[in-house]
FILUM-858063 format. One record per atom (N, C-alpha, C): x, y, z; atom name; chain; residue in three letters. Coordinates in Angstrom, 1 decimal, decimal comma. Atoms other than C-alpha are relative to their C-alpha. Layout:
<atoms>
     px     py     pz atome chaine residu
      X      Y      Z    CA      A    ALA
...
</atoms>
This chain:
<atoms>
     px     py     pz atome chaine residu
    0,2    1,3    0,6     N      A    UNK
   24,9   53,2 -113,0    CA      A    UNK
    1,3   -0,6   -0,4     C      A    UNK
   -1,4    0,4    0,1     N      A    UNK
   27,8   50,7 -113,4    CA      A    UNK
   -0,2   -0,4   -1,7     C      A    UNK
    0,0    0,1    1,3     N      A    UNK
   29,0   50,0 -116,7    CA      A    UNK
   -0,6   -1,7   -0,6     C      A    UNK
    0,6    1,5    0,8     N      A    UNK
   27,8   46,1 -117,1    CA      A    UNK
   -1,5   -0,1    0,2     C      A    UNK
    1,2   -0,2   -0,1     N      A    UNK
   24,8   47,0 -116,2    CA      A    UNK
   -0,8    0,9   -1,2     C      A    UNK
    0,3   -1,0    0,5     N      A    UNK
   24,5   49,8 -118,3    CA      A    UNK
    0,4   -0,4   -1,9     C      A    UNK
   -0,2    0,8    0,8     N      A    UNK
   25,8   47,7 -121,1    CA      A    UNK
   -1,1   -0,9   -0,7     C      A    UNK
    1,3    1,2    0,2     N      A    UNK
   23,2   44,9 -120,7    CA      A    UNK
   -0,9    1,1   -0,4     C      A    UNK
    1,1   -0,7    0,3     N      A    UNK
   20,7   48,0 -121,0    CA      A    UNK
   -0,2   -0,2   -1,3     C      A    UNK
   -0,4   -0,8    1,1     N      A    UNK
   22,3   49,4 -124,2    CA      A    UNK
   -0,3   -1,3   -1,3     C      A    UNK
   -0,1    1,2    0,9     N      A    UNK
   22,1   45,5 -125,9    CA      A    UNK
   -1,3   -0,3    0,1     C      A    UNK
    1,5    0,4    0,2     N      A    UNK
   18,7   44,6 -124,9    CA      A    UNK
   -0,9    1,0   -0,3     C      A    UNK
    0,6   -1,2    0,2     N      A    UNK
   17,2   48,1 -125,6    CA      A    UNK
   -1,4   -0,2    1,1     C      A    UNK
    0,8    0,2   -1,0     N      A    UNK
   15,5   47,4 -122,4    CA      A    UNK
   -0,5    1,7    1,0     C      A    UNK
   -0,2   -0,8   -0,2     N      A    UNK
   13,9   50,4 -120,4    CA      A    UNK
    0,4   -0,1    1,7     C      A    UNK
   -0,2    0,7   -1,2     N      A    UNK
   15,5   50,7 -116,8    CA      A    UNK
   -1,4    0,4    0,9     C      A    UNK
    1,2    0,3   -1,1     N      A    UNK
   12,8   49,8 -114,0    CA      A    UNK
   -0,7    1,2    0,4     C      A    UNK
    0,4   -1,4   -1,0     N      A    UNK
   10,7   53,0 -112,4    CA      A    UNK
   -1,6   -0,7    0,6     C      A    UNK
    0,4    0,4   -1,3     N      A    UNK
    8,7   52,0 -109,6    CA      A    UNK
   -1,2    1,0   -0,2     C      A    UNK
    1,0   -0,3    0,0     N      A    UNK
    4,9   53,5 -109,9    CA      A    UNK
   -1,3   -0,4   -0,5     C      A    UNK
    1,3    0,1    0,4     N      A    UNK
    1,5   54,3 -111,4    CA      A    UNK
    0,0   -1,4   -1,4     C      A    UNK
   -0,1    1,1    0,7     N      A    UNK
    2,4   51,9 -114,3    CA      A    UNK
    1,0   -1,0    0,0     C      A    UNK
   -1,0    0,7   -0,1     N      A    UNK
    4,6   49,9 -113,2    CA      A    UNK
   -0,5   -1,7   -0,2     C      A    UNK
    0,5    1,6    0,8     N      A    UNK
    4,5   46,0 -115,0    CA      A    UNK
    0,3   -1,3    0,5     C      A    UNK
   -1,2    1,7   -0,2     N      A    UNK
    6,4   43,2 -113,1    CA      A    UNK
   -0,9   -0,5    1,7     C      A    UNK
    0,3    0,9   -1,0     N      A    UNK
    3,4   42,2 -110,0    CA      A    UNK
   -0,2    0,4    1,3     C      A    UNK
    0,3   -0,5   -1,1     N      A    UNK
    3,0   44,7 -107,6    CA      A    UNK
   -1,3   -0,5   -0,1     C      A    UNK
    1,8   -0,2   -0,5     N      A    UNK
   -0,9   44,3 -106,1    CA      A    UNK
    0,1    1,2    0,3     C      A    UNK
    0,2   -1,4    0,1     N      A    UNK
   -2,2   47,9 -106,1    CA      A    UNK
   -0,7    0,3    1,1     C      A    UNK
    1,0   -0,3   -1,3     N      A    UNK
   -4,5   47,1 -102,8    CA      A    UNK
    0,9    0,3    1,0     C      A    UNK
   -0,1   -0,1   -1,3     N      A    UNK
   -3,5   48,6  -99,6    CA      A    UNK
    0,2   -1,3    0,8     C      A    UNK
   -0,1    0,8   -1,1     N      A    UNK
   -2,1   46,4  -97,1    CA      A    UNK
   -0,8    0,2    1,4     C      A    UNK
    0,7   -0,3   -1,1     N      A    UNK
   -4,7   46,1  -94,0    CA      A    UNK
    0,7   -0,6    1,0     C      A    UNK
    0,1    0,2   -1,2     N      A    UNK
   -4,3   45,5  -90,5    CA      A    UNK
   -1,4   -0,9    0,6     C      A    UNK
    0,9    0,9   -0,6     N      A    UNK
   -5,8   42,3  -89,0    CA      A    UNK
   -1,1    0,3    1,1     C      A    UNK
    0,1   -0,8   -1,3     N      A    UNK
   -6,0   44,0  -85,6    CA      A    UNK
   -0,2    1,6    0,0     C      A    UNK
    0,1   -1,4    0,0     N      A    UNK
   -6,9   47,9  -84,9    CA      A    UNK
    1,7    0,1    0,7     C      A    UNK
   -1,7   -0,2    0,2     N      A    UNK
   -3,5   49,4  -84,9    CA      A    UNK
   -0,3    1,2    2,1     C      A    UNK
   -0,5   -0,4   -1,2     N      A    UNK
   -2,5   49,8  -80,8    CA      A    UNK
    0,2    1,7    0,4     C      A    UNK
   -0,1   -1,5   -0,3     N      A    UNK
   -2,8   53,8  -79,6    CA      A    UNK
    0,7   -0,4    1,2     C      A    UNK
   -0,7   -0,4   -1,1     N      A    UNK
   -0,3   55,2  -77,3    CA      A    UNK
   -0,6   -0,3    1,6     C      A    UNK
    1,0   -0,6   -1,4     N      A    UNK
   -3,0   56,0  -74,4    CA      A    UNK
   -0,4   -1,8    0,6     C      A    UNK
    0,2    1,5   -0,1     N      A    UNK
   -4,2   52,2  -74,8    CA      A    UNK
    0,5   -0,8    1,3     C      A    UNK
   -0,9    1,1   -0,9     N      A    UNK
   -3,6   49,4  -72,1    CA      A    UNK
    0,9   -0,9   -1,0     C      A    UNK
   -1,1    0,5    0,4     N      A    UNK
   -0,7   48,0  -72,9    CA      A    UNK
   -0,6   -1,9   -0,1     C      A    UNK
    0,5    1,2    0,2     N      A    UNK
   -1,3   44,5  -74,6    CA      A    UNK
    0,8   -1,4    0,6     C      A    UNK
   -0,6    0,7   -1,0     N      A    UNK
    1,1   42,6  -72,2    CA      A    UNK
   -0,3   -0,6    1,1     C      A    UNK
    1,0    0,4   -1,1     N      A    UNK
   -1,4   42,6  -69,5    CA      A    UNK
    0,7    0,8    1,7     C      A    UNK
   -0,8   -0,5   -1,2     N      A    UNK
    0,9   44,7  -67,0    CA      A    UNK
   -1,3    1,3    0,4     C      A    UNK
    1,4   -1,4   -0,6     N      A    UNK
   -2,2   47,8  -66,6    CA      A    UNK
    0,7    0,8   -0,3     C      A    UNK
   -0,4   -1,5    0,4     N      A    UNK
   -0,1   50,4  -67,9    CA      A    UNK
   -0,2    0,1   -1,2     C      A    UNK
    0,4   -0,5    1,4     N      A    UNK
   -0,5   52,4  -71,0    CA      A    UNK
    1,2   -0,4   -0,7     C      A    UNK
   -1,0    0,9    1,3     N      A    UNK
    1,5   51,0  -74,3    CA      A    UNK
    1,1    0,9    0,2     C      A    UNK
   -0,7   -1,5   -0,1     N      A    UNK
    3,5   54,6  -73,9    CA      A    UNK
    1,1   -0,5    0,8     C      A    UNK
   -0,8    0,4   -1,1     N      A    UNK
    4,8   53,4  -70,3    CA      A    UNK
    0,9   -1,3   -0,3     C      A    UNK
   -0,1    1,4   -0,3     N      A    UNK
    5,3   49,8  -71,0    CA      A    UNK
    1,1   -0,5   -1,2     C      A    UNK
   -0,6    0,6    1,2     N      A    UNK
    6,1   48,2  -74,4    CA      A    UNK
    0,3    0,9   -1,1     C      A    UNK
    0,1   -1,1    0,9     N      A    UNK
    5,7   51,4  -76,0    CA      A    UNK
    1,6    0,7   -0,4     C      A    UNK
   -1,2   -0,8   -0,1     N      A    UNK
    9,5   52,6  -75,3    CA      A    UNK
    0,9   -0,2   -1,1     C      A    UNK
</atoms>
């Protein structure tokens, strides 16, 4: 941690950030979905060429 940083802490008696189960600042806790079913390997390729996503756009 750099020291002006670690300064500002030390003055605001602030706690630093930690990223999880309680975390306060606005995450949404729902899962991000998928509009579309998520493209498999084996799949025709969504390009319209007739090969599998693997061959095509997959690389």
């Amino acid at each position: 941690m750099n020291n002006d940083l670690k300064s500002k802490l030390e003055k605001q008696e602030v706690e630093p950030h930690v990223h999880g189960p309680h975390c306060n600042h606005g995450h949404s806790l729902e899962p991000i979905k998928r509009e579309t079913p998520k493209l498999g390997r084996n799949d025709p390729c969504h390009c319209g060429s007739e090969k599998k996503f693997k061959k095509c756009c997959g690389k």
